[in-house]
VOGU-3710 file (C-alpha; in Angstrom, 3 decimals, decimal comma):
1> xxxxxxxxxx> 115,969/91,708/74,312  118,146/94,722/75,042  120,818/95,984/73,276  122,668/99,076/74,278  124,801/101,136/71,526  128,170/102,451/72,275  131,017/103,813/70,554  134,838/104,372/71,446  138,173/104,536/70,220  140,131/101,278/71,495
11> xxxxxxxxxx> 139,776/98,394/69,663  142,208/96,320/71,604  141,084/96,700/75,311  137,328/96,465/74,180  138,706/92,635/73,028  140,738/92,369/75,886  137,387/92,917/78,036  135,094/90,590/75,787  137,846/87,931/75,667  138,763/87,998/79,302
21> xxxxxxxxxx> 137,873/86,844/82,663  135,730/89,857/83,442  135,820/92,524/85,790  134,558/89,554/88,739  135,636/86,788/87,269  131,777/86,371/85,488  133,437/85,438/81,764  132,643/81,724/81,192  134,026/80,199/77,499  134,183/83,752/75,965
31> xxxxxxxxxx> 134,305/82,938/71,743  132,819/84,652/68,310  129,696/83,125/67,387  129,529/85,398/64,534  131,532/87,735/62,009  132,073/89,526/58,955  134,239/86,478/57,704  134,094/83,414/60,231  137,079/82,141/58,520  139,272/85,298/58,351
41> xxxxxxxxxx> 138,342/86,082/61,913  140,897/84,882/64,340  139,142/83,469/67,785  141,295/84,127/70,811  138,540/81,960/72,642  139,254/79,027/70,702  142,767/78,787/70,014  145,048/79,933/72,662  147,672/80,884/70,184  145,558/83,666/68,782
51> xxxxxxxxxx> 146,633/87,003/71,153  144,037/89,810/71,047  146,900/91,853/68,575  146,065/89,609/65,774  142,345/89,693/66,135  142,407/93,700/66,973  144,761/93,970/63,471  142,234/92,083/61,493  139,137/94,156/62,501  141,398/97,594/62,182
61> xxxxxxxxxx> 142,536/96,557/58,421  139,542/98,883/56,652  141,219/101,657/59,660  144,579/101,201/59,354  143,944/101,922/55,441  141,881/104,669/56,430  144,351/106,138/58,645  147,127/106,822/56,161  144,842/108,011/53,954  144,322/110,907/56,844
71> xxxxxxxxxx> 148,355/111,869/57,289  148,327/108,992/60,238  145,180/110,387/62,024  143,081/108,058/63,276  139,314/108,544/62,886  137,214/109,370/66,089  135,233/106,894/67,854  136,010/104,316/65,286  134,949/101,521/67,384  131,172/100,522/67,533
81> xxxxxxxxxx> 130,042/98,473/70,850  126,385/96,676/71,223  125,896/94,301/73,669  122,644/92,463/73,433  121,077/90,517/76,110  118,047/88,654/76,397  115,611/89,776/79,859  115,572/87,690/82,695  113,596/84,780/82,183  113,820/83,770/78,338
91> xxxxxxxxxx> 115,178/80,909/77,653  119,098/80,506/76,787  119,345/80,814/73,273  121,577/78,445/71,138  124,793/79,410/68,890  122,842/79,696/65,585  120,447/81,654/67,441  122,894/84,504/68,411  124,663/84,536/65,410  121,540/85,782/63,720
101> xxxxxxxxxx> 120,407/87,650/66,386  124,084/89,265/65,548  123,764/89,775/61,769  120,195/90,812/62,310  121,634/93,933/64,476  124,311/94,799/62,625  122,212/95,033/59,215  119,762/97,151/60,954  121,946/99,554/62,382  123,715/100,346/59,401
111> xxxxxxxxxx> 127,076/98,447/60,365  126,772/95,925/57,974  124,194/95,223/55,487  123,305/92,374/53,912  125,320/91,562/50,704  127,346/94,302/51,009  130,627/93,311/50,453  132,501/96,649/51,099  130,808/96,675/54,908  132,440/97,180/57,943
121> xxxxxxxxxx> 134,411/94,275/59,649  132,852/93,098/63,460  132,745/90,053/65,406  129,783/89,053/68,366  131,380/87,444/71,335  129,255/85,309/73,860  131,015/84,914/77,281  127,423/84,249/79,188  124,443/82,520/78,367  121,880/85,748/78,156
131> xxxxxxxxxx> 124,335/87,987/75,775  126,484/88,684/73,274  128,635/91,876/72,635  128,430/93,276/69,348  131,849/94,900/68,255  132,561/96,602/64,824  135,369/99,163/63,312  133,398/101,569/61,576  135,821/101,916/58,753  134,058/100,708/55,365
141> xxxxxxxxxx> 136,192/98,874/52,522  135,636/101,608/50,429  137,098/104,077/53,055  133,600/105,697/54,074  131,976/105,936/57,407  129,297/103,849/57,980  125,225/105,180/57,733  124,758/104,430/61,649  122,630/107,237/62,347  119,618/106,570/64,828
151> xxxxxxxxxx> 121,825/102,971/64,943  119,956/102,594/68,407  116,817/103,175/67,415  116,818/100,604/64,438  118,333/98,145/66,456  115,729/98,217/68,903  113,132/97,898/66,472  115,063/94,952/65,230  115,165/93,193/68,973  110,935/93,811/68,787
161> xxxxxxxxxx> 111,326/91,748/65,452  113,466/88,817/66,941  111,565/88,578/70,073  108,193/87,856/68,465  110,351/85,393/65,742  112,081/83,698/69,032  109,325/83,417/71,245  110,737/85,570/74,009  109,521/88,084/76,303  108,502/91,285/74,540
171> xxxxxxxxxx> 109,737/93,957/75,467  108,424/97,784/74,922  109,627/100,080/71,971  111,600/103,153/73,546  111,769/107,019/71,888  114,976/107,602/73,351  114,031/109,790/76,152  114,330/107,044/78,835  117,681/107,651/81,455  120,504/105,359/80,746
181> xxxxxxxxxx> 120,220/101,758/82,459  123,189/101,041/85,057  126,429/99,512/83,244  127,447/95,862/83,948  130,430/97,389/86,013  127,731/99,493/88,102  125,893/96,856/88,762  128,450/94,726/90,092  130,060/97,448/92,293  126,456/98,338/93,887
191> xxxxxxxxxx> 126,616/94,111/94,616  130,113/94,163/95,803  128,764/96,876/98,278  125,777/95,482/99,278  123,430/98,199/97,596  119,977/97,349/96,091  120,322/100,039/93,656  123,563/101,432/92,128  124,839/104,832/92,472  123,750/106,270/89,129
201> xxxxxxxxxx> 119,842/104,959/89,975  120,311/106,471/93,630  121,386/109,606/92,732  118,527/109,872/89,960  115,878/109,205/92,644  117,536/112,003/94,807  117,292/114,365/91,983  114,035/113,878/90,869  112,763/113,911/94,690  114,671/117,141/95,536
211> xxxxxxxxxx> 113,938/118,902/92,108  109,663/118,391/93,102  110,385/120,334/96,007  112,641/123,001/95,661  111,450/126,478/94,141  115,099/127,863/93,073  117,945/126,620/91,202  120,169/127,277/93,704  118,133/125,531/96,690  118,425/122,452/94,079
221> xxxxxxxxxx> 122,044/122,218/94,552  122,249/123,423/98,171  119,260/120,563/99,236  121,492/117,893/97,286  124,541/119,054/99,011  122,968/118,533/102,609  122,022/115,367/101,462  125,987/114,231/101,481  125,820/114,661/97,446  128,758/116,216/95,840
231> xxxxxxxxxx> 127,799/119,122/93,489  130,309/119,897/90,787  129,142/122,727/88,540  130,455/123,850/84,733  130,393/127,453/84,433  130,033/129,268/80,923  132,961/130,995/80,435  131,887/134,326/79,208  128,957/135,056/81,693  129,612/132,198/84,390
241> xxxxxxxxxx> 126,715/130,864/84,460  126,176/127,477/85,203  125,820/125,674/81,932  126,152/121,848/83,100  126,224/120,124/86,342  127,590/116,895/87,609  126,548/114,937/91,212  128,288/111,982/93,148  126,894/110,150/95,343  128,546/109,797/98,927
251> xxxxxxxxxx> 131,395/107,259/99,054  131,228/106,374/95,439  134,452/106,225/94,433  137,214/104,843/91,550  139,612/102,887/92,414  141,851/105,648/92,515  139,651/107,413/95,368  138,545/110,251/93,399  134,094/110,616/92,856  132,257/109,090/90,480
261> xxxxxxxxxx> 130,649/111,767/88,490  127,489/111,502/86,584  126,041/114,287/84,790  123,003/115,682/85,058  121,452/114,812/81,982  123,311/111,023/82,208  121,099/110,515/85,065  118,068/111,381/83,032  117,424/113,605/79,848  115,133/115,614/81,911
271> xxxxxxxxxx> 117,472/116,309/84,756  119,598/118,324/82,935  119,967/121,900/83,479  118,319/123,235/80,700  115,580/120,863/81,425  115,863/121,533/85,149  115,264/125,475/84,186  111,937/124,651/82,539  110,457/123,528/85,823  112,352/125,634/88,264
281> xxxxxxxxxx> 112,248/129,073/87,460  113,687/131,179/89,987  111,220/132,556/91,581  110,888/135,951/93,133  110,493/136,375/97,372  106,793/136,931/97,120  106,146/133,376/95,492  108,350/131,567/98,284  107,283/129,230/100,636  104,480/131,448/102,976
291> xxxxxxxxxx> 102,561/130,737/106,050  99,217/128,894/105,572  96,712/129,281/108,331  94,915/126,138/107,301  97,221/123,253/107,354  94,695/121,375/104,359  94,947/123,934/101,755  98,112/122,471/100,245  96,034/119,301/100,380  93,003/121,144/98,858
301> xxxxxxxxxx> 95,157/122,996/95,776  96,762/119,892/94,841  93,531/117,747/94,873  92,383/120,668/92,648  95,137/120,540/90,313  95,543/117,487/89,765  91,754/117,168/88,774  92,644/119,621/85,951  95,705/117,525/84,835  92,219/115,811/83,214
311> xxxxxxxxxx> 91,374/118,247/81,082  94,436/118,775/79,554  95,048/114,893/78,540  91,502/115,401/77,326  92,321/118,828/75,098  94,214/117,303/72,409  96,819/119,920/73,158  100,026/117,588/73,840  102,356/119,996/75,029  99,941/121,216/77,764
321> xxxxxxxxxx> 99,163/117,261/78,443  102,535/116,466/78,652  103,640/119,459/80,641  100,397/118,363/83,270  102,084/114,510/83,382  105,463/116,254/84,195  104,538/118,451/87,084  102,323/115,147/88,292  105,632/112,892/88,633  106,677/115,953/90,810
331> xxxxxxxxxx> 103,623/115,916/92,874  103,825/112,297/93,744  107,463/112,778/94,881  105,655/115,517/97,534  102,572/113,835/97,922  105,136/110,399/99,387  107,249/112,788/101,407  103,831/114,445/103,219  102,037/111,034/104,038  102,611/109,201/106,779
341> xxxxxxxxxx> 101,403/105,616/107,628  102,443/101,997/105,981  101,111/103,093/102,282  103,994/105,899/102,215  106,195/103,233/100,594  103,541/102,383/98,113  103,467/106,021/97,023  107,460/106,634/96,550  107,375/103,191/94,414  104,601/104,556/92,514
351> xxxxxxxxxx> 106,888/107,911/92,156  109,688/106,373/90,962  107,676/104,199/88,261  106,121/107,357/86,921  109,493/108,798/86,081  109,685/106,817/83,122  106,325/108,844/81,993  106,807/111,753/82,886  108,707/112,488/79,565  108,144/111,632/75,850
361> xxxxxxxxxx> 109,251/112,761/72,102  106,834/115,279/73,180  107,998/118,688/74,464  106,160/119,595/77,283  104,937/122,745/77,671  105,428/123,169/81,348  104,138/126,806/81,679  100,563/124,998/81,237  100,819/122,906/84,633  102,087/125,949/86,882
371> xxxxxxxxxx> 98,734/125,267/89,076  99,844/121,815/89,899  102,943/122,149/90,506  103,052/125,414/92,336  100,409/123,419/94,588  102,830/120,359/94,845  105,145/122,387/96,186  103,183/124,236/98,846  102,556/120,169/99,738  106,103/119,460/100,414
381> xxxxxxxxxx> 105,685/122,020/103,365  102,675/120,764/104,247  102,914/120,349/108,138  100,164/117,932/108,727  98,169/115,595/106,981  94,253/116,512/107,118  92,324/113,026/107,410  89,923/112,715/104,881  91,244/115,170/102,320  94,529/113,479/101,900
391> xxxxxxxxxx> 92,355/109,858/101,319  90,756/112,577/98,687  94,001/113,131/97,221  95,193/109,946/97,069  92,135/108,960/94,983  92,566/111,522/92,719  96,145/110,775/91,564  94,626/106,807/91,397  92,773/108,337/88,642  95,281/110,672/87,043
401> xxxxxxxxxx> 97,819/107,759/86,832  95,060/105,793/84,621  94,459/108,003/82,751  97,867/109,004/81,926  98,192/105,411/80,943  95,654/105,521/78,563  96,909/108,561/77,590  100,533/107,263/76,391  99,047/104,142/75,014  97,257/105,991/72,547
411> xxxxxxxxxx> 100,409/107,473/71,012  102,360/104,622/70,850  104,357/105,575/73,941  105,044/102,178/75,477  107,022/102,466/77,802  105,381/105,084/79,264  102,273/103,576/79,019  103,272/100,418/81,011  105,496/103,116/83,616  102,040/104,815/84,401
421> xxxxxxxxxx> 100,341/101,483/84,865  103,062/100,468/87,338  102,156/103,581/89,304  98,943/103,238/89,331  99,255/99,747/90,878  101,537/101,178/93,569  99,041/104,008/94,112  95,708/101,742/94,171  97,505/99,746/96,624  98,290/102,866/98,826
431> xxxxxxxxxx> 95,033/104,254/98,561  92,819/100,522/99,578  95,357/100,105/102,491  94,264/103,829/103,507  90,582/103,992/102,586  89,477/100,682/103,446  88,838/100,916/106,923  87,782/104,681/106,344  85,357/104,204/103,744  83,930/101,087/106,161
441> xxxxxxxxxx> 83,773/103,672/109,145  81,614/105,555/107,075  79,311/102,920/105,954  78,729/101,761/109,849  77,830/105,784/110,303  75,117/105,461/107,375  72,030/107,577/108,600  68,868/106,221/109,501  66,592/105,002/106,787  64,520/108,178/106,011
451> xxxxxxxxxx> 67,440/109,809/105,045  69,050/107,544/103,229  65,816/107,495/101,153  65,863/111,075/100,475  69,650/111,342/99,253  68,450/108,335/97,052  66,064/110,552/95,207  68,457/113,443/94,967  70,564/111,550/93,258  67,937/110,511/90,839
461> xxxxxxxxxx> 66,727/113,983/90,372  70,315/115,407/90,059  71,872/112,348/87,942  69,849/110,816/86,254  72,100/108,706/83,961  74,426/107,219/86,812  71,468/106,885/89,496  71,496/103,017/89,309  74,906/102,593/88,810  75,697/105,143/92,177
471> xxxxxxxxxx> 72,528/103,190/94,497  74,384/99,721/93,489  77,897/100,668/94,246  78,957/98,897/97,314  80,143/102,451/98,152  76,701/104,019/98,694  76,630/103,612/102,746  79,442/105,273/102,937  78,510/108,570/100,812  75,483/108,791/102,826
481> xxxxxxxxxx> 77,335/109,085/105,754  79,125/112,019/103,632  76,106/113,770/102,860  74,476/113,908/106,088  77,867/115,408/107,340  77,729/117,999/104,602  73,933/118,547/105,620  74,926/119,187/108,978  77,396/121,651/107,961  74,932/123,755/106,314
491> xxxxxxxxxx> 75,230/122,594/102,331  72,016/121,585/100,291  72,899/117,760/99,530  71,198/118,202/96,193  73,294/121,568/94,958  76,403/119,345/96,163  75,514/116,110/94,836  74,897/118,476/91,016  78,193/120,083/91,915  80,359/117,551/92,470
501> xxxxxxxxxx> 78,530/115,032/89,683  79,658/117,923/87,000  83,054/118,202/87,827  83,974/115,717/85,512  82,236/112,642/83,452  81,117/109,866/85,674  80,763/107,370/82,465  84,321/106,141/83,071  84,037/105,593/86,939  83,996/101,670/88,198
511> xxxxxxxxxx> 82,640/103,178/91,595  80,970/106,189/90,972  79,614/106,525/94,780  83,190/106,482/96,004  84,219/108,859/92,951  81,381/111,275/94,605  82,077/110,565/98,266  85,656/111,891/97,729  84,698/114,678/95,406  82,754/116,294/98,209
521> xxxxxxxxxx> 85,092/115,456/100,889  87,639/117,429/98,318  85,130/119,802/97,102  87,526/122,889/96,771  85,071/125,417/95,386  84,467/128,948/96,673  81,210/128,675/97,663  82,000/125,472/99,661  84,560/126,942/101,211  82,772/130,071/102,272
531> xxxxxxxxxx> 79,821/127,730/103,915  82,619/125,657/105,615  84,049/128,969/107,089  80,368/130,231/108,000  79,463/126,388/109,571  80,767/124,853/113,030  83,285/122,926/110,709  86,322/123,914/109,632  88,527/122,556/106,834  87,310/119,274/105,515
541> xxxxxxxxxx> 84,278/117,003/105,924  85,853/115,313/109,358  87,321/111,412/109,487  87,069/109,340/111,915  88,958/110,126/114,836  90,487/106,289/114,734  91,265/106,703/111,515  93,489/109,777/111,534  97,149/109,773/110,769  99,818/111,257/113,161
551> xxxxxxxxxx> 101,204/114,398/111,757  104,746/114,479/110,994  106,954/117,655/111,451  107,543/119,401/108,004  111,229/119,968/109,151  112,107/116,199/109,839  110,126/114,678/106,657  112,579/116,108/103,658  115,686/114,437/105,429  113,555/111,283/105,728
561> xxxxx> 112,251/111,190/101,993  116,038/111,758/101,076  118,024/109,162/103,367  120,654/107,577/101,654  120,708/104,239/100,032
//
């Protein structure tokens, strides 16, 4: 159950909405199923003589009073709007039932508490079978305003209440950082256009995408504006400096043909400039975009950061953690745009589900996760994807996302919590489409039996406490395979296997052989990197040559990640 808090000054056409056909016709037997007084409330849905005037008077009495009181000033944003609708698939409720669900709200958010006779006057109007609309003039008898602050909040908390009292689906408590959810109206426009997504939702996707990528403020706007995106920026009038933006996306339009303009932080509290500056610093020449002579070191950096990110949800420092889980929903915005293959729409669904955790009532501190997403960017001009080290990657941000689940859950965020759990579906499913056949390449590679034997004991010898649980994982073959290849390029399997095994804990790991076999396909330390560039192979441990992804040309991928709707 959702209701969504409003207020506005026009008590007449808000009635003349709720009591009319709608904007497509979608009003079916709009009437009050509830009220301050259901006898001293005149229905305009039940008896045709009734004109919205009357009803409008009624509610504005406690106003009207008020206003004379003022010298014939009206007060400002007198009129309170909830609507409150059920989610797709509960069951219809009846009359009774939304008349309490409306009373319920209306004492929670301060409109109108129970037994207070001096409360403010509103009506709830059902013109559909999953909602209401909750209207109220928030004039009091006694002349005072009323107590409505964090009115949203409470009357969430109060929907949590009713759906466990109702039986319906429940739904997960918010902390006010989530974007706005489309309107109704947006909703039906995107329909009557044949979009999936509406304009506001498009545009936020576009932001977020181009925002991971860009290192200035000013390539933000200037990427967005060769995307067909109107940029309209508010200047400060003293220094002139931009101090708000605005974007519209291309052929949105009113019905007078002028833009649709949503601003920045309308699209998402995190997307507005202020916020914006936080992660995009402008940076000086020297930290631009440079020339990287081997194409997998974005690939390598990123793996590397991102295996950090675990620290930091581990430190009890929340800033730093929440900073990390910030500059990660960048990095899967880069780490889609840089993939090729089927699973590339796997990873921008998982992108777009992380948004909702990238943010909390926690202020990140986004200084802490320069590493990662300094890295994430050097990915977005990746210009090739290296084989077994993006598999590596991929892996790696498998984990993150669970983690960062667990993570939110733990502090009560939970909608964030079930937002990284949505990504980490979308990125398991990338990362078994991708490392399936891989992984069983590897396994048909295993080396011949002696070898095999003497890996086994290195593994007992360098980890003890996971040997068992490493030899049984269906995995094993294939990190064999991994080891003989490191072997061959001149590491001691044993230094590698103790390397890689104290990275981080193993405890936690459902496959710890594949946790390993990627760790050392990944393994971005100095020393391995030294022997790499001393042995015949260069870059990462090699993939099969069937298994490799095409390369895609860093100029040609940013306008594909950013096509319009």
């Amino acid at each position: 159950m959702v209701p969504d808090v409003s207020t506005g000054s026009d008590t007449r056409g808000l009635i003349a909405y709720l009591f009319g056909p709608g904007r497509r016709d979608e009003h079916a037997d709009p009437h009050i199923v509830a009220a301050w007084d259901m006898a001293g409330a005149p229905d305009p849905g039940r008896d045709p003589e009734v004109g919205y005037t009357l009803l409008a008077k009624r509610l504005e009495h406690h106003v009207d009073l008020r206003t004379r009181e003022l010298g014939g000033k009206k007060p400002s944003q007198h009129v309170w709007h909830c609507p409150v609708r059920t989610a797709p698939g509960d069951r219809y409720l009846t009359e009774a039932e939304w008349g309490e669900v409306a009373r319920r709200i209306v004492h929670a958010a301060g409109i109108a508490p129970k037994g207070d006779e001096k409360a403010c006057r509103w009506i709830a109007v059902r013109h559909a079978d999953d909602h209401i609309h909750i209207m109220a003039t928030t004039v009091r008898a006694d002349g005072r305003r009323p107590r409505t602050h964090r009115d949203g909040q409470r009357a969430q908390a109060e929907c949590r209440k009713i759906e466990a009292e109702f039986g319906l689906r429940r739904l997960k408590s918010g902390d006010l950082t989530a974007p706005r959810t489309p309107t109704g109206a947006e909703r039906a426009k995107a329909e009557r256009q044949g979009q999936a997504v509406t304009a506001r939702q498009w545009l936020r996707e576009q932001a977020y995408a181009v925002a991971a990528a860009v290192r200035t403020e000013a390539d933000y706007f200037t990427v967005l504006q060769s995307l067909g995106i109107k940029v309209k920026t508010r200047l400060g009038p003293e220094t002139g400096d931009v101090i708000g933006y605005s974007l519209a996306a291309p052929g949105d339009t009113n019905a007078a043909g002028e833009p649709v303009w949503y601003g920045g932080s309308k699209l998402a509290p995190d997307l507005s400039i202020n916020r914006l500056r936080e992660r995009i610093p402008d940076q000086d020449v020297a930290d631009r975009p440079r020339y990287v002579a081997d194409p997998a070191e974005p690939w390598r950096h990123t793996t590397t950061a991102i295996e950090a990110a675990h620290s930091a949800l581990d430190s009890g420092d929340a800033a730093a953690a929440q900073g990390y889980l910030a500059a990660f929903g960048d990095a899967l915005y880069n780490i889609a745009g840089a993939t090729t293959g089927p699973h590339r729409e796997e990873l921008r669904s998982a992108a777009m589900a992380f948004n909702r955790a990238r943010s909390s009532a926690i202020r990140a501190d986004h200084q802490a996760a320069t590493a990662l997403r300094k890295a994430a960017k050097e990915l977005a001009y990746a210009s090739s994807e290296p084989g077994g080290l993006a598999i590596a990657l991929l892996f790696a941000t498998v984990q993150l996302a669970r983690a960062a689940a667990k993570w939110h859950e733990q502090r009560g965020h939970e909608q964030q919590a079930a937002a990284a759990v949505e990504a980490f579906r979308h990125l398991q499913a990338g990362y078994q489409q991708t490392a399936a056949p891989v992984l069983a390449d590897l396994a048909r590679r295993a080396p011949r039996a002696a070898t095999v034997s003497r890996f086994e004991q290195d593994v007992h010898a360098t980890l003890p406490d996971h040997a068992d649980r490493i030899l049984a994982d269906s995995a094993w073959a294939a990190l064999t395979t991994t080891l003989a290849r490191a072997e061959t390029a001149g590491h001691n399997p044993r230094r590698l296997l103790a390397e890689v095994g104290g990275q981080r804990e193993l405890d936690s790991a459902e496959r710890p052989a594949e946790v390993l076999n990627w760790r050392i396909i990944a393994e971005p330390s100095r020393r391995v990197q030294a022997a790499r560039r001393r042995s015949t192979i260069n870059g990462p441990l090699p993939m099969p040559e069937s298994s490799r992804p095409p390369a895609t040309p860093a100029a040609t991928r940013l306008e594909e990640r950013h096509r319009h709707r």
